[in-house]
C-alpha positions in Angstrom: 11.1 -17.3 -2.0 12.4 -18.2 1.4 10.8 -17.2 4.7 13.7 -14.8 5.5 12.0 -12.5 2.8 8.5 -12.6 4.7 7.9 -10.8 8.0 5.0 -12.2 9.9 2.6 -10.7 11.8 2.3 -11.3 15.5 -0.7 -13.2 17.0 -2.9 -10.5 17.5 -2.1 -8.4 14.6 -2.6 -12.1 12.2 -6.2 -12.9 13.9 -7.0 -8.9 12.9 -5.9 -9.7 9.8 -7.8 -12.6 9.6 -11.5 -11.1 9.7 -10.3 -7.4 7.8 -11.9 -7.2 4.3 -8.9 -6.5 1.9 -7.2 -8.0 -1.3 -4.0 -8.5 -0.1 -2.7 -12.5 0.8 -1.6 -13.6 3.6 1.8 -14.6 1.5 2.1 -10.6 0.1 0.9 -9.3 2.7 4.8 -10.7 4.9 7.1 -9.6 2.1 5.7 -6.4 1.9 6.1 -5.9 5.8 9.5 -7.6 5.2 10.9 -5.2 2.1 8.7 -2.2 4.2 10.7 -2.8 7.6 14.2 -3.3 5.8 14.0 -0.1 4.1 12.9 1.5 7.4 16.1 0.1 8.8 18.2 1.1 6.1 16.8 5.0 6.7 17.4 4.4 10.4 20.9 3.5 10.1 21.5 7.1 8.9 19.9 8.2 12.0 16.8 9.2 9.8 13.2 8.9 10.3 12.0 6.3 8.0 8.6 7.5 6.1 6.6 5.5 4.0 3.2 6.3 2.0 0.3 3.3 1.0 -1.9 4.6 -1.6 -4.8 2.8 -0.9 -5.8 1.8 2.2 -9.5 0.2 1.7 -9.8 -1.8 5.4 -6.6 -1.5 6.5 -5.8 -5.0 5.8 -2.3 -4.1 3.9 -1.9 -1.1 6.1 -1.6 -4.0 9.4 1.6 -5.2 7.5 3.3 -1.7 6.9 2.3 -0.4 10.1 3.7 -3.4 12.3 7.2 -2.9 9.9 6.7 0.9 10.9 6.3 0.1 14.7 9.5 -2.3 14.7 11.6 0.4 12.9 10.0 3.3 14.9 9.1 5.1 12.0 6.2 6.3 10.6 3.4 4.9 7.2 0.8 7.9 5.8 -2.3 6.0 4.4 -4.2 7.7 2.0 -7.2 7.4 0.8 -10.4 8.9 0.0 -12.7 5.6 1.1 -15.1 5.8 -1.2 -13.8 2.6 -3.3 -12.6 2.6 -6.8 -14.8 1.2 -10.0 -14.1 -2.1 -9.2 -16.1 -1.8 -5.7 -18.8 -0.6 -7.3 -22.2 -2.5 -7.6 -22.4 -5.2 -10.2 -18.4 -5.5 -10.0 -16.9 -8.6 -8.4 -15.2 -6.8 -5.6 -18.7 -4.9 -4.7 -19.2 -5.5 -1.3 -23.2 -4.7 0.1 -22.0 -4.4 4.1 -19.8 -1.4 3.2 -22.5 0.8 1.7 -23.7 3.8 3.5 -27.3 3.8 3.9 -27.7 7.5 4.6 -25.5 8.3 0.8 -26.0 5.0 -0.6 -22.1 5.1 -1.8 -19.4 3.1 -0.3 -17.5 4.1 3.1 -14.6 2.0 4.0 -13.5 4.8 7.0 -15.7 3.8 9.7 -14.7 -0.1 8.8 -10.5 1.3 8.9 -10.6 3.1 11.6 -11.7 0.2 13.9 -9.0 -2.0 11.9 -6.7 0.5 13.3 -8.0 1.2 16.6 -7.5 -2.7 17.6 -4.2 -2.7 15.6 -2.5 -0.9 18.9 -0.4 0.7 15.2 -1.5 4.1 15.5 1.3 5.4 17.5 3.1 4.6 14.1 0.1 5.6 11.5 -0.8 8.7 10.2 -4.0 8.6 8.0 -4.9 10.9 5.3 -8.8 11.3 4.2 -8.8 12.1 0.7 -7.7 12.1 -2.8 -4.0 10.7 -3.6 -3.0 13.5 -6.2 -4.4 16.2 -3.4 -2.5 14.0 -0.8 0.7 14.5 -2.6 0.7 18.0 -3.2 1.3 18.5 0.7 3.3 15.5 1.5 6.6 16.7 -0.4 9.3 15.1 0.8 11.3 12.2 -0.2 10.0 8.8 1.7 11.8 5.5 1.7 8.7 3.4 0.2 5.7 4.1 -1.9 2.9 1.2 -1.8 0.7 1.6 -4.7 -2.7 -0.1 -4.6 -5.3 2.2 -5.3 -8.1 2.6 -7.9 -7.2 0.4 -11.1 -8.7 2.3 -13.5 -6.3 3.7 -16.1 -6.9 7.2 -15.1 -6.8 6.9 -11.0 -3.3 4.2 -11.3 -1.4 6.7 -13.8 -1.9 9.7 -11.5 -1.3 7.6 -8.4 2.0 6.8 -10.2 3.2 10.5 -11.7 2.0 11.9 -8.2 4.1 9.1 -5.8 6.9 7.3 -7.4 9.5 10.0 -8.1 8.7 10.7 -4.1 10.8 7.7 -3.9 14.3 8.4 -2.0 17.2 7.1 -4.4 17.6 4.0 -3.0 14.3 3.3 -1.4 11.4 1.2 -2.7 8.1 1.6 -5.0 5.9 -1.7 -4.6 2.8 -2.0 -6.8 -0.1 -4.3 -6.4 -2.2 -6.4 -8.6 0.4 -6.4 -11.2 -1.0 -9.3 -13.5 1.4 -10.3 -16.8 -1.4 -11.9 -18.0 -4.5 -9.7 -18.9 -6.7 -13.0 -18.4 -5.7 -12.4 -14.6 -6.1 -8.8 -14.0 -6.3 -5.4 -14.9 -3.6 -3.7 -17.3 -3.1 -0.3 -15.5 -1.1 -1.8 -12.4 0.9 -3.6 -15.0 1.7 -0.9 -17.3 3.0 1.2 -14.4 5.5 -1.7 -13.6 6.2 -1.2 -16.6 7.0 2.2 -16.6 8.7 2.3 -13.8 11.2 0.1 -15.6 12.2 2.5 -17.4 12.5 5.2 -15.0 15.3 4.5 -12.6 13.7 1.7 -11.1 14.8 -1.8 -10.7 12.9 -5.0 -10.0 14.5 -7.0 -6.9 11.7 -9.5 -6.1 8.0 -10.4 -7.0 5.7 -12.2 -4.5 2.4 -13.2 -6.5 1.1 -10.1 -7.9 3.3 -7.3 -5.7 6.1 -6.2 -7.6 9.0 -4.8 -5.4 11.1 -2.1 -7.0 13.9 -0.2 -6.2 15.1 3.4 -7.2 18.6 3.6 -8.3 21.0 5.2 -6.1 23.0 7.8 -7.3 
């Protein structure tokens, strides 16, 4: 891949990025700010507002990368998420983390830690964020948007909905981008993957892959 395909972060926004507990390389991390901030253009250009949603939002790390492509493009990212984790945060799994439990519930909370991702981000001009369930999320957020970012819960139930619910939101012509989508089930979970492979089949078409996040795009019509 060459670094025209690769938006980097600012100094500031990098060094955030740096210290925010996520799952999303440096590497992926550019290309989807790059692929995020083209598509903004590309909506722009039609004198549009450009509107993307990230399902899954954990941190913030991966929302620093679409809501720096948001604020270049003046448009605007929804993050949702209901910040409780996913199965694979949860104790004796390898991405359980100890610091993020709440001692009052005893359950994971990932707000408080996202929230001052986002507050020293200077983003949330640009950032609207959405506290809660993905399917719930989608049932008021109805209109087309120029990118979906998948990279929620991986369990075969939670990826599924997050897929029926999201990718046909996908403006023909705009871009669905999955993460942790492993070929190899010795590298990762299936569910990301078998979306991919779904949407494959479903008007979508792959135009570039940057470790494990797949970039798609919807056909136009």
């Amino acid at each position: 891949m060459t670094l025209s395909m690769r938006l980097k972060l600012p100094e500031h926004l990098a060094e955030l990025a740096e210290v925010t507990r996520g799952f999303m390389p440096y590497d992926e991390g550019e290309t989807l700010a790059y692929f995020a901030h083209k598509a903004f253009l590309d909506t722009k250009t039609n004198n549009q507002l450009g509107t993307a949603v990230e399902i899954g939002t954990y941190c913030g790390l991966s929302t620093l990368y679409l809501g720096y492509a948001a604020q270049l493009a003046d448009a605007l990212l929804a993050t949702v998420d209901h910040h409780y984790g996913s199965i694979e945060n949860s104790k004796g799994w390898p991405h359980h983390d100890s610091q993020l439990i709440d001692p009052q519930t005893n359950q994971l909370d990932t707000l408080y830690r996202f929230r001052r991702t986002l507050a020293l981000s200077g983003l949330s001009q640009n950032i609207v964020t959405i506290v809660g369930n993905s399917v719930t999320a989608s049932k008021i957020l109805t209109a087309p948007v120029d990118i979906v970012f998948i990279d929620g819960g991986h369990s075969h139930e939670v990826a599924w909905n997050d897929y029926y619910a999201w990718a046909n939101r996908v403006r023909h012509g705009g871009i669905l981008m999955i993460h942790d989508v492993f070929p190899d089930p010795n590298d990762g979970g299936r569910p990301p993957y078998e979306i991919y492979q779904e949407a494959l089949t479903n008007s979508f078409t792959e135009v570039h892959t940057q470790g494990s996040l797949k970039i798609l795009r919807r056909d136009s019509r």
